[in-house]
PQR file with spaces between the fields and no chain letter, atoms N, CA, C, O and H, PARSE charges and radii, in Angstrom:
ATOM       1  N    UNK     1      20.589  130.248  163.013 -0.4000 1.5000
ATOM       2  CA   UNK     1      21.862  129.557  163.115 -0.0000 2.0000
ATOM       3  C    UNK     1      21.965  128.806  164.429  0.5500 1.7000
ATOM       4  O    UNK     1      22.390  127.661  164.582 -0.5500 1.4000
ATOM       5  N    UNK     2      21.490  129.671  165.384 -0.4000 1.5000
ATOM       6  CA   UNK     2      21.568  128.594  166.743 -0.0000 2.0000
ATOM       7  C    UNK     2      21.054  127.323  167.042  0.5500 1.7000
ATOM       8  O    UNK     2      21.519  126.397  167.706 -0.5500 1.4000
ATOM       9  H    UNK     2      21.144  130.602  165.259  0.4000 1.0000
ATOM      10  N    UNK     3      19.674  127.501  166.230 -0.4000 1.5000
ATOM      11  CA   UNK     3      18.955  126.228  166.310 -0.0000 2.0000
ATOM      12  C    UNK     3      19.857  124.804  165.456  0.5500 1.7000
ATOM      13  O    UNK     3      20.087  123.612  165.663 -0.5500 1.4000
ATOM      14  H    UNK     3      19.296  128.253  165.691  0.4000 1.0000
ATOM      15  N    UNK     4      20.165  125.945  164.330 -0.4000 1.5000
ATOM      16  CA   UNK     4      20.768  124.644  163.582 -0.0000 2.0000
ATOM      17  C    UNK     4      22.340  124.321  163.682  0.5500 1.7000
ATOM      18  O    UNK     4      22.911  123.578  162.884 -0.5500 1.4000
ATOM      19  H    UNK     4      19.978  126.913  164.162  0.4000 1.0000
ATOM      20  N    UNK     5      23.017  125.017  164.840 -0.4000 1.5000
ATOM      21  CA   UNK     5      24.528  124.532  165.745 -0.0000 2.0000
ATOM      22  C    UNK     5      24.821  123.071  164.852  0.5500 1.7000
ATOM      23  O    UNK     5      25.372  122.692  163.818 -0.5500 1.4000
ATOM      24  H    UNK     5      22.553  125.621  165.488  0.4000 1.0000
ATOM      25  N    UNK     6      24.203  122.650  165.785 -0.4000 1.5000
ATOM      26  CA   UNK     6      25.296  120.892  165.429 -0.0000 2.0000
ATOM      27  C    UNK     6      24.945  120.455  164.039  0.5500 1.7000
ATOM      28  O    UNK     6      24.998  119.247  163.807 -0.5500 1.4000
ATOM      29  H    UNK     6      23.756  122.958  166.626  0.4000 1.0000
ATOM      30  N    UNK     7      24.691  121.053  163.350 -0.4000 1.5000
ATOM      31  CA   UNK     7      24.410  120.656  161.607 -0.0000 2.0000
ATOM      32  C    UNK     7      25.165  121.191  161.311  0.5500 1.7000
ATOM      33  O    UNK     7      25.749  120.571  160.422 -0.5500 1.4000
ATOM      34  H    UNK     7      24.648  122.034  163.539  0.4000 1.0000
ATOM      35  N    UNK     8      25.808  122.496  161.598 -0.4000 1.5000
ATOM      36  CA   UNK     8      26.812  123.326  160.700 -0.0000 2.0000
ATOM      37  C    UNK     8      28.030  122.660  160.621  0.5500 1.7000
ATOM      38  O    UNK     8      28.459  121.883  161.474 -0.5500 1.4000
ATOM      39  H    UNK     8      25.334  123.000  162.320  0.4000 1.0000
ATOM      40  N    UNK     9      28.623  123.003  159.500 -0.4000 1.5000
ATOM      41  CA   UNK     9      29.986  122.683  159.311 -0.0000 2.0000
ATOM      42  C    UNK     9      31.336  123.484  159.664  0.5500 1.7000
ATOM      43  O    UNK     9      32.266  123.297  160.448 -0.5500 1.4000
ATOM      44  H    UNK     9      28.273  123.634  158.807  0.4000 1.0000
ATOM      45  N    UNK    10      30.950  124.613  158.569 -0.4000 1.5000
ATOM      46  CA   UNK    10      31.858  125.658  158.620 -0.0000 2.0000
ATOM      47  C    UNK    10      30.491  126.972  158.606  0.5500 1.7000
ATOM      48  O    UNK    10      29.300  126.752  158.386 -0.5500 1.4000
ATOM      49  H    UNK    10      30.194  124.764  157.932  0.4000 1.0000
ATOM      50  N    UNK    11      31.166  128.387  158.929 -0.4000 1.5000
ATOM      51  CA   UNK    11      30.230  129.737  158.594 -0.0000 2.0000
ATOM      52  C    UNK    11      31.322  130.252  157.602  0.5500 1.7000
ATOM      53  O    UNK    11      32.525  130.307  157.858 -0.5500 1.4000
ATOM      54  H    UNK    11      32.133  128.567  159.108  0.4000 1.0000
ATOM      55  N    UNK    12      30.711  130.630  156.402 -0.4000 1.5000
ATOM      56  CA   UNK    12      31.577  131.268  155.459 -0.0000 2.0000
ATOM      57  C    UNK    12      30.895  132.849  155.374  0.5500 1.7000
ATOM      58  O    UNK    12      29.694  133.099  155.478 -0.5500 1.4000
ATOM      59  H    UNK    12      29.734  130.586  156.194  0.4000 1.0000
ATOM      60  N    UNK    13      32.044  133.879  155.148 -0.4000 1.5000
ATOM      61  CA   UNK    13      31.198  134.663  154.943 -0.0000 2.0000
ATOM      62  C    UNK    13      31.945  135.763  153.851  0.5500 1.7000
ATOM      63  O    UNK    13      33.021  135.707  153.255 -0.5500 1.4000
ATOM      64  H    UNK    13      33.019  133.676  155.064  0.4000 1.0000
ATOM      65  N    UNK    14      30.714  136.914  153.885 -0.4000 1.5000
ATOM      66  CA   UNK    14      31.955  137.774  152.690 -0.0000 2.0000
ATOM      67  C    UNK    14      31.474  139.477  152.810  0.5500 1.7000
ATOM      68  O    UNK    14      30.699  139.321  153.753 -0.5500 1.4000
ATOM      69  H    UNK    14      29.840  136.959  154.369  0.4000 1.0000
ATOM      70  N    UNK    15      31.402  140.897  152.526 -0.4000 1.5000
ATOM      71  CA   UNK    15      30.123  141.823  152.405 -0.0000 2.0000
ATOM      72  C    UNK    15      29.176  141.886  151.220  0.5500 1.7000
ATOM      73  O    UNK    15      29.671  142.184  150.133 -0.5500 1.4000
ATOM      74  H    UNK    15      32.031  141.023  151.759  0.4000 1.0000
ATOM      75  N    UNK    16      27.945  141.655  151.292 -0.4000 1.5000
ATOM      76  CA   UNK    16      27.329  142.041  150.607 -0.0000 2.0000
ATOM      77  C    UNK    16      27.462  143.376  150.179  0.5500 1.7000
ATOM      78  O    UNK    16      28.139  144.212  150.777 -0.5500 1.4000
ATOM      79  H    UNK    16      27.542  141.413  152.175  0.4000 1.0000
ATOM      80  N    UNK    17      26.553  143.667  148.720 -0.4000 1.5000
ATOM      81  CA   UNK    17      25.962  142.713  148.065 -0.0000 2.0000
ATOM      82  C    UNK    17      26.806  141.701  147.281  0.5500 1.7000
ATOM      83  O    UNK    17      26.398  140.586  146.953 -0.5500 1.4000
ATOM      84  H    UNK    17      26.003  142.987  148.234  0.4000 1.0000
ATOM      85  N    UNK    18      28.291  142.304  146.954 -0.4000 1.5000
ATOM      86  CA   UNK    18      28.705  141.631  146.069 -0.0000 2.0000
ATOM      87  C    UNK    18      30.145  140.978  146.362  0.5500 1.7000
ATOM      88  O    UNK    18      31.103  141.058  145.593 -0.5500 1.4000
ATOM      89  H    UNK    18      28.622  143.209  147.220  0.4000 1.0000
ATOM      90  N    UNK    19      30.139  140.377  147.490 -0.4000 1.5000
ATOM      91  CA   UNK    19      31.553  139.752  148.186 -0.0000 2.0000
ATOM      92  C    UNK    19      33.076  140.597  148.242  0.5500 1.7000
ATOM      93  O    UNK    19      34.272  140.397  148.031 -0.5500 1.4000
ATOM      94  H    UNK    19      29.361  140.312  148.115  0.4000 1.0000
ATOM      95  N    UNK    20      32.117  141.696  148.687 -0.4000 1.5000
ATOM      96  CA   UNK    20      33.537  142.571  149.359 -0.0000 2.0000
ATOM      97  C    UNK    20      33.728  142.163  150.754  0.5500 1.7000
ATOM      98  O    UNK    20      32.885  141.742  151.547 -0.5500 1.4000
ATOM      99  H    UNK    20      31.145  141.858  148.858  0.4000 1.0000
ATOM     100  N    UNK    21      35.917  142.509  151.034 -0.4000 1.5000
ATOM     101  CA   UNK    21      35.517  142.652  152.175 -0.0000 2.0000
ATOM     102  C    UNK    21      34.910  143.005  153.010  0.5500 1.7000
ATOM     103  O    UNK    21      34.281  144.063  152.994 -0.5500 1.4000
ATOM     104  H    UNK    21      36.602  142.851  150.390  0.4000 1.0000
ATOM     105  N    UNK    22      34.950  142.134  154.030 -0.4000 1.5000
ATOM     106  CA   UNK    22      34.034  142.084  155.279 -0.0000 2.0000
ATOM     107  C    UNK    22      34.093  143.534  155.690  0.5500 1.7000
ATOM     108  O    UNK    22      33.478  144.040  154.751 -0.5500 1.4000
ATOM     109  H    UNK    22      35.461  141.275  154.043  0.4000 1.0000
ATOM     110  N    UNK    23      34.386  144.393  156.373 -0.4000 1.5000
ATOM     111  CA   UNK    23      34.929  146.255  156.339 -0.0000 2.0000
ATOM     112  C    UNK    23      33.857  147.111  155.219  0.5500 1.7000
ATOM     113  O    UNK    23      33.358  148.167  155.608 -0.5500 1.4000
ATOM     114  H    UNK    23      34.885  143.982  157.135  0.4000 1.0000
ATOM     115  N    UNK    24      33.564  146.621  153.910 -0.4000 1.5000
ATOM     116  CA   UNK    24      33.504  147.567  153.214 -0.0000 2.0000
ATOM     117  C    UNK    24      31.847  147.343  152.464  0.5500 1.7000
ATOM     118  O    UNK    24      31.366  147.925  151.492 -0.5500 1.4000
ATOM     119  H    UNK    24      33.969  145.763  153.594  0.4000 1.0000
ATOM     120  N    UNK    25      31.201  146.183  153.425 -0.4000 1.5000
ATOM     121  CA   UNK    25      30.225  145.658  153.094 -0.0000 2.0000
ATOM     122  C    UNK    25      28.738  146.126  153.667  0.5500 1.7000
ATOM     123  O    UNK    25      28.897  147.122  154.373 -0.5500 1.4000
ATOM     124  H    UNK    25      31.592  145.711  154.215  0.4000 1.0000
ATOM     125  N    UNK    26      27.425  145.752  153.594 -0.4000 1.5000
ATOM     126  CA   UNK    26      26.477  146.445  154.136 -0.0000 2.0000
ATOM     127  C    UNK    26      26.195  146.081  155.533  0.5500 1.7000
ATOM     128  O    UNK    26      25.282  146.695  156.085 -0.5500 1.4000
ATOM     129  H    UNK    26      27.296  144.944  153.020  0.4000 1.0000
ATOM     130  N    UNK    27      26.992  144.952  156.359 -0.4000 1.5000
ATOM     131  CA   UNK    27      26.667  143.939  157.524 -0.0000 2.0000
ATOM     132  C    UNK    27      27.603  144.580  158.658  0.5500 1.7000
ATOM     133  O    UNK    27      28.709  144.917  158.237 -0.5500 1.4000
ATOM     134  H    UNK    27      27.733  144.453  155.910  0.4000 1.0000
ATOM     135  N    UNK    28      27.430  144.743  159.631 -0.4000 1.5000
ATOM     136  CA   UNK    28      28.128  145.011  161.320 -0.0000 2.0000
ATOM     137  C    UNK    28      28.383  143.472  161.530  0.5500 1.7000
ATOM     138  O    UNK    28      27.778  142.564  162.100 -0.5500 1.4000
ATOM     139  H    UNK    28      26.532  144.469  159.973  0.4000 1.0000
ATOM     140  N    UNK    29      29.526  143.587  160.828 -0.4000 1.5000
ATOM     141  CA   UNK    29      30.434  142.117  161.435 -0.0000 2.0000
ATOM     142  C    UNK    29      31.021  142.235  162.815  0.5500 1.7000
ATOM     143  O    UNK    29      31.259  141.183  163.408 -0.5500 1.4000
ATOM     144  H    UNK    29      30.018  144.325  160.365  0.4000 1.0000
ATOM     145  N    UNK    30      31.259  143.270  163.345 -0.4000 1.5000
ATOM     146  CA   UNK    30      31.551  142.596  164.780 -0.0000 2.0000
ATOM     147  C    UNK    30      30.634  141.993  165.619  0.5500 1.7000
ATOM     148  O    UNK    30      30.782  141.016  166.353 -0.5500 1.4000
ATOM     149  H    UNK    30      31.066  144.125  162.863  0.4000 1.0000
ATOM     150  N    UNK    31      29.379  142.900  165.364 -0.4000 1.5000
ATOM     151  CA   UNK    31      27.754  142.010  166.217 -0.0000 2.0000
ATOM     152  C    UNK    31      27.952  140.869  165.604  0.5500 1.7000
ATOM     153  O    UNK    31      28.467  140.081  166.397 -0.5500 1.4000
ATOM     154  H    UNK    31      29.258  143.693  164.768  0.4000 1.0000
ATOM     155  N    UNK    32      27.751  140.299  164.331 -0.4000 1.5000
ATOM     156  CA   UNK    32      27.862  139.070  163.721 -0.0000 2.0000
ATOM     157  C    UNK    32      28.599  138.007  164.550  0.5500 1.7000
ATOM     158  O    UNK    32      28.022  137.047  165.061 -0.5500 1.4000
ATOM     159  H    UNK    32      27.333  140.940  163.687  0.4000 1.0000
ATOM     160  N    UNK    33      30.463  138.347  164.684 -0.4000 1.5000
ATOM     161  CA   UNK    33      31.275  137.331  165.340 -0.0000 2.0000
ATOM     162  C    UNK    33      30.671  137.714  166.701  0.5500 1.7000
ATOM     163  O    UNK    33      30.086  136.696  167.069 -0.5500 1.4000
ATOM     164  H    UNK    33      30.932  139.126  164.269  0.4000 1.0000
ATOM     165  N    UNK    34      30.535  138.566  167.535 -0.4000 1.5000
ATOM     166  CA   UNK    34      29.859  138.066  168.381 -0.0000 2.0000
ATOM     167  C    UNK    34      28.984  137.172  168.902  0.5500 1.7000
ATOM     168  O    UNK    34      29.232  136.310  169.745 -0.5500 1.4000
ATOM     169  H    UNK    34      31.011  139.394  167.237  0.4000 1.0000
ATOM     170  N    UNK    35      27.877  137.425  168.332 -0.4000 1.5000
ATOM     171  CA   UNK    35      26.998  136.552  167.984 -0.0000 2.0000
ATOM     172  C    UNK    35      26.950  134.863  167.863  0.5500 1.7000
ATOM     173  O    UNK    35      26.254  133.980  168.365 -0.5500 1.4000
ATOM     174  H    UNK    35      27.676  138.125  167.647  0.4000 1.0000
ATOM     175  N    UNK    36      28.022  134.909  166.964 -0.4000 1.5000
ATOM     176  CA   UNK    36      28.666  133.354  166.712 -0.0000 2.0000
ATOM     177  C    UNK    36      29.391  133.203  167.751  0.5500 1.7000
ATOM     178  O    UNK    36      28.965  132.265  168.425 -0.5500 1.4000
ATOM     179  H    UNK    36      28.588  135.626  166.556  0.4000 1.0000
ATOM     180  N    UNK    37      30.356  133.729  168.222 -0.4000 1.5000
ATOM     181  CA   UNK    37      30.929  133.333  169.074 -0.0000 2.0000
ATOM     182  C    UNK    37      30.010  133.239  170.491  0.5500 1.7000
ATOM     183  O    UNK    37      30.434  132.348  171.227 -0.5500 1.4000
ATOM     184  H    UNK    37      30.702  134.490  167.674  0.4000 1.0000
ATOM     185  N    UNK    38      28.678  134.070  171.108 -0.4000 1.5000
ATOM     186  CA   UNK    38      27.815  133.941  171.998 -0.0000 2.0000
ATOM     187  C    UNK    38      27.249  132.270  171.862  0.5500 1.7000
ATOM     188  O    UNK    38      27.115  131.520  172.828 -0.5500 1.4000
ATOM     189  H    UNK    38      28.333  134.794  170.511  0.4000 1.0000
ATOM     190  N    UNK    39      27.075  132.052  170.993 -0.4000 1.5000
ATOM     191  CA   UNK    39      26.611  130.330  170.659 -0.0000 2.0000
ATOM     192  C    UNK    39      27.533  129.507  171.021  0.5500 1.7000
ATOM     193  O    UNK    39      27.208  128.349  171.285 -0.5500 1.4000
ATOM     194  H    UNK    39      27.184  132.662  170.208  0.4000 1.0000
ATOM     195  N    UNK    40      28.535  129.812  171.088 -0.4000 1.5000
ATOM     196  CA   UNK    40      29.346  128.527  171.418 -0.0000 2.0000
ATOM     197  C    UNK    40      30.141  128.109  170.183  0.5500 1.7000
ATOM     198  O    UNK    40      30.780  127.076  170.386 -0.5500 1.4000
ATOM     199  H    UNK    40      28.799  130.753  170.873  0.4000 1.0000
ATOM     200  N    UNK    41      30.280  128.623  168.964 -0.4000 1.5000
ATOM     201  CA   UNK    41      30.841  128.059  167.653 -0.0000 2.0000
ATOM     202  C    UNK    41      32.039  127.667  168.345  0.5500 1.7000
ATOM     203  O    UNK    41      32.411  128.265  169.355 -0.5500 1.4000
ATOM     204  H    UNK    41      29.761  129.462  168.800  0.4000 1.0000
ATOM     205  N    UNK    42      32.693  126.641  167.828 -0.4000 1.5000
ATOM     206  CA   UNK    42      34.192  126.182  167.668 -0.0000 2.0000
ATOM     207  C    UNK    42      34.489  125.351  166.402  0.5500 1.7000
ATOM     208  O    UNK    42      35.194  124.346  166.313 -0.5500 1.4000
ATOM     209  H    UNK    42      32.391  126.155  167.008  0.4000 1.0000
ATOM     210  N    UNK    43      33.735  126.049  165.365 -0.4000 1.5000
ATOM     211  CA   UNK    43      34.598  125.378  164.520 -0.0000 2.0000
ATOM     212  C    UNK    43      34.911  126.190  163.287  0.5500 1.7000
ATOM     213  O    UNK    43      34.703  127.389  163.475 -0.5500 1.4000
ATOM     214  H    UNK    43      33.162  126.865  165.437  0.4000 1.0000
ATOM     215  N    UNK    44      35.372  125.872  162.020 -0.4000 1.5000
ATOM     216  CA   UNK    44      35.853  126.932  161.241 -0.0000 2.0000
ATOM     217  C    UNK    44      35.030  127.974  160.699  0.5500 1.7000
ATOM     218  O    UNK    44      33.831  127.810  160.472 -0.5500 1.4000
ATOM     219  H    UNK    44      35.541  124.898  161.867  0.4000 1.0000
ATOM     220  N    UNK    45      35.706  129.140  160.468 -0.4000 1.5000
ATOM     221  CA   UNK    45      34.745  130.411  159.872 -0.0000 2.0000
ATOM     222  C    UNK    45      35.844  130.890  159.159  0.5500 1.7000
ATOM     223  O    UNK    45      37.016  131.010  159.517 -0.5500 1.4000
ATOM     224  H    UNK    45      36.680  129.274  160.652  0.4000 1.0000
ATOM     225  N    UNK    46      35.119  131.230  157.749 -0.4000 1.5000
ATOM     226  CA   UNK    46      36.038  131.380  156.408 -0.0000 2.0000
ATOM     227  C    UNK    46      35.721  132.894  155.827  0.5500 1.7000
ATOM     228  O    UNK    46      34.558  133.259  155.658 -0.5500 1.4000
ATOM     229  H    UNK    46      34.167  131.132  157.458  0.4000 1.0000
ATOM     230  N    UNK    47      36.520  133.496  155.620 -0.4000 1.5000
ATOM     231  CA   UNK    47      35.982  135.020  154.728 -0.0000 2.0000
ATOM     232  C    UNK    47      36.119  134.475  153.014  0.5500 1.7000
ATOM     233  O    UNK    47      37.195  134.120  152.533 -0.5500 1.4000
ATOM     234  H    UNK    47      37.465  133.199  155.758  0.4000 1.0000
ATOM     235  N    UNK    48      35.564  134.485  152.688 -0.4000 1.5000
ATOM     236  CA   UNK    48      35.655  134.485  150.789 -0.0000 2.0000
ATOM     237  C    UNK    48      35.581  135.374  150.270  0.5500 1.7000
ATOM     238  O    UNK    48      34.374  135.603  150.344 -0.5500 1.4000
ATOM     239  H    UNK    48      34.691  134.774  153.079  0.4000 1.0000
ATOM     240  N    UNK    49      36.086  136.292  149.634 -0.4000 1.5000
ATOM     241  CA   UNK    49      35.828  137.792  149.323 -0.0000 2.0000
ATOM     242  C    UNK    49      36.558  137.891  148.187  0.5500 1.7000
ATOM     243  O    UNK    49      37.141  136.852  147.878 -0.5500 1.4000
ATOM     244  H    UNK    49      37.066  136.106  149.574  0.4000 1.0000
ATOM     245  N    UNK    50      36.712  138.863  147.440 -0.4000 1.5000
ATOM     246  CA   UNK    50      37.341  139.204  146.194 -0.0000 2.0000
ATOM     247  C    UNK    50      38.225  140.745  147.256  0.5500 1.7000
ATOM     248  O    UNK    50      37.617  141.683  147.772 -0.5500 1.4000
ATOM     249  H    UNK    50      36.238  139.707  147.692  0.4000 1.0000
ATOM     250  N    UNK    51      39.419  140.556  147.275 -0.4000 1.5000
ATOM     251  CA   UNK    51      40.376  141.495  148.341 -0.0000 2.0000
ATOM     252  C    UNK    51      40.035  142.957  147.210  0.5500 1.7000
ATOM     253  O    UNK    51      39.958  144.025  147.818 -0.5500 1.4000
ATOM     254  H    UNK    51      39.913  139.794  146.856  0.4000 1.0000
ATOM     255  N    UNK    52      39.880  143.017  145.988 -0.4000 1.5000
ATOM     256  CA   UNK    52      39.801  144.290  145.478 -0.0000 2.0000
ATOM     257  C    UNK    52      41.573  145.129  145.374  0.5500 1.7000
ATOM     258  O    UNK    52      41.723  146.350  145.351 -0.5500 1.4000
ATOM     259  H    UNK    52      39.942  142.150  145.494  0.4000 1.0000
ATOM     260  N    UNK    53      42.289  144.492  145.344 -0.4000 1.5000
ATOM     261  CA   UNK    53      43.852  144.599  145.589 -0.0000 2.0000
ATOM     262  C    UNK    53      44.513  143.614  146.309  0.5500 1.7000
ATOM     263  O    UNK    53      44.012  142.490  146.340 -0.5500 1.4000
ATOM     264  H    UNK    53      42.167  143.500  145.363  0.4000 1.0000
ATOM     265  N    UNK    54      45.848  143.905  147.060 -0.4000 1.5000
ATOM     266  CA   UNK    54      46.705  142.409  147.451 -0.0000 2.0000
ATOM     267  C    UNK    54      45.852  142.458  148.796  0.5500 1.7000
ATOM     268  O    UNK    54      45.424  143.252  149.634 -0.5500 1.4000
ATOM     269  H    UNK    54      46.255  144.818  147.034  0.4000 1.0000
ATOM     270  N    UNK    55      45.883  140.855  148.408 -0.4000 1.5000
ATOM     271  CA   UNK    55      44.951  140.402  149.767 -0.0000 2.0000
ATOM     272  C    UNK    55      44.921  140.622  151.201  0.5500 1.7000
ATOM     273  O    UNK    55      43.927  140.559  151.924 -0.5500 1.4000
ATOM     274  H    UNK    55      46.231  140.211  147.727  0.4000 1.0000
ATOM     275  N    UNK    56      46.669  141.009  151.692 -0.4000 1.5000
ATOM     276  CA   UNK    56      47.108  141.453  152.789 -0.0000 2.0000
ATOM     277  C    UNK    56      46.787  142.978  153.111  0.5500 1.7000
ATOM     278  O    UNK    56      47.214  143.394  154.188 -0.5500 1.4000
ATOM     279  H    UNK    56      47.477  141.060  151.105  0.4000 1.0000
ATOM     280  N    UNK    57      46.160  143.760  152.386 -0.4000 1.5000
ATOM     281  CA   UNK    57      45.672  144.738  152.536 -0.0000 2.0000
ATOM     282  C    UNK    57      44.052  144.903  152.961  0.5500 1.7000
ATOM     283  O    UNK    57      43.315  145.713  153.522 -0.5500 1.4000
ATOM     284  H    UNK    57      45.813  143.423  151.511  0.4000 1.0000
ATOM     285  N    UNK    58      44.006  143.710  152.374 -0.4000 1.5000
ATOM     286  CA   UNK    58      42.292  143.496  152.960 -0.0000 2.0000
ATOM     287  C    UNK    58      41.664  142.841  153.953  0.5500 1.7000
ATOM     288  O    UNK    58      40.480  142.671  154.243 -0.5500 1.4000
ATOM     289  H    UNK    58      44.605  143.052  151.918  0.4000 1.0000
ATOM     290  N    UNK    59      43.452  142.262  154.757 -0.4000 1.5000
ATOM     291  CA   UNK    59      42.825  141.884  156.285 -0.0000 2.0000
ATOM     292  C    UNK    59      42.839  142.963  157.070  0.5500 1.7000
ATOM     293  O    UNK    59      43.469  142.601  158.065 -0.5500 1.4000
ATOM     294  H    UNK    59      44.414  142.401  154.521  0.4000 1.0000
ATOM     295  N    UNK    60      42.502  144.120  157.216 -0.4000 1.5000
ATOM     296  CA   UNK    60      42.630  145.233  157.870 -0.0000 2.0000
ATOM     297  C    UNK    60      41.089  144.666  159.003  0.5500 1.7000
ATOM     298  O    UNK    60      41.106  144.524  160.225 -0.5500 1.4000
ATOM     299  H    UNK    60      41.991  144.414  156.409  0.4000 1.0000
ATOM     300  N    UNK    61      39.943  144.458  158.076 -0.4000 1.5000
ATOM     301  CA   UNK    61      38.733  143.896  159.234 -0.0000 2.0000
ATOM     302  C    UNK    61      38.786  142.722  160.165  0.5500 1.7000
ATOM     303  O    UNK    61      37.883  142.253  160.857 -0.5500 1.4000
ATOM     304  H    UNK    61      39.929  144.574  157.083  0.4000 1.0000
ATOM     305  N    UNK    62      40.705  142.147  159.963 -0.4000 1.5000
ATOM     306  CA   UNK    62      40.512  140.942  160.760 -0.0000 2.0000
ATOM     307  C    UNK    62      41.593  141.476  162.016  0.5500 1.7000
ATOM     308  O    UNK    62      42.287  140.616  162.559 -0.5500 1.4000
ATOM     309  H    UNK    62      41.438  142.528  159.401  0.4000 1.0000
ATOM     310  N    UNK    63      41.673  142.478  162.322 -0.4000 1.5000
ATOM     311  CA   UNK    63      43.132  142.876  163.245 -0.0000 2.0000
ATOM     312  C    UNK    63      42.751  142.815  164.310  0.5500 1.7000
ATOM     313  O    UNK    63      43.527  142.431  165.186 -0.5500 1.4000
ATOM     314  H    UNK    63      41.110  143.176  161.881  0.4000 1.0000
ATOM     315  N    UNK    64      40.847  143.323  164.763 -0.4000 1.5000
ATOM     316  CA   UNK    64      40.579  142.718  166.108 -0.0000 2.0000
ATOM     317  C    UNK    64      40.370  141.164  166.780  0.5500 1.7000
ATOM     318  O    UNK    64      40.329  140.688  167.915 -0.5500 1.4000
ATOM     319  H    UNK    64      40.217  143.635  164.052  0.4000 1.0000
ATOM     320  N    UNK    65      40.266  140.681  165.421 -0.4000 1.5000
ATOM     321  CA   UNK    65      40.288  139.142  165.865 -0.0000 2.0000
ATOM     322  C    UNK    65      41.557  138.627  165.750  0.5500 1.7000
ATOM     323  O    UNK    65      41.810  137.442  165.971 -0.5500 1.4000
ATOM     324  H    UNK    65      40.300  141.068  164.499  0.4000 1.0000
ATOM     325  N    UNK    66      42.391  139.469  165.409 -0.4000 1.5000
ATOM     326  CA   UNK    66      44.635  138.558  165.489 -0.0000 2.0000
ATOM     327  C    UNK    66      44.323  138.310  164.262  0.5500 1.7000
ATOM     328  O    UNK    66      44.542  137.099  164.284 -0.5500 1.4000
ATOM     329  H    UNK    66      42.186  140.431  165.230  0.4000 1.0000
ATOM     330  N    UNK    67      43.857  138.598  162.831 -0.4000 1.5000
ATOM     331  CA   UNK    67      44.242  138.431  161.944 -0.0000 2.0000
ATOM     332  C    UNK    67      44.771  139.279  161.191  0.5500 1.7000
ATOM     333  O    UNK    67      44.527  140.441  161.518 -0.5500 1.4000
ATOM     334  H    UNK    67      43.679  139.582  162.813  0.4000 1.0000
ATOM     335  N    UNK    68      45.624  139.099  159.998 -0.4000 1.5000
ATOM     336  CA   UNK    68      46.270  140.315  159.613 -0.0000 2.0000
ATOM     337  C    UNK    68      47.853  140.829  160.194  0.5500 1.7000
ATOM     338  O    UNK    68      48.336  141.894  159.810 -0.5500 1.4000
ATOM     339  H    UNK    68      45.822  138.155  159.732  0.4000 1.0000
């Protein structure tokens, strides 16, 4: 991803395998936004997920970043 910075558009993301939330998935998303955020990103990053119930219940993995 670093190499390819100024090509990106947006980072979308979701948990594998099968687009659960980010929380309930096989990936350490906080190393992840780190990560992105260590590069320098400034531009949009999207969760796509299937919430598995009301969606406001499934920002619980965004409360350290002010979401939710």
């Amino acid at each position: 991803m670093e190499k390819h910075l100024p090509l990106i558009g947006h980072v979308q993301f979701a948990g594998p395998p099968t687009r659960l939330p980010p929380q309930k998935g096989e990936l350490n998303f906080p190393i992840i936004f780190d990560a992105i955020d260590a590069m320098g990103w400034k531009g949009w990053v999207g969760a796509e997920y299937g919430p598995g119930g009301p969606t406001v219940d499934s920002l619980v993995w965004g409360k350290p970043y002010g979401i939710g």
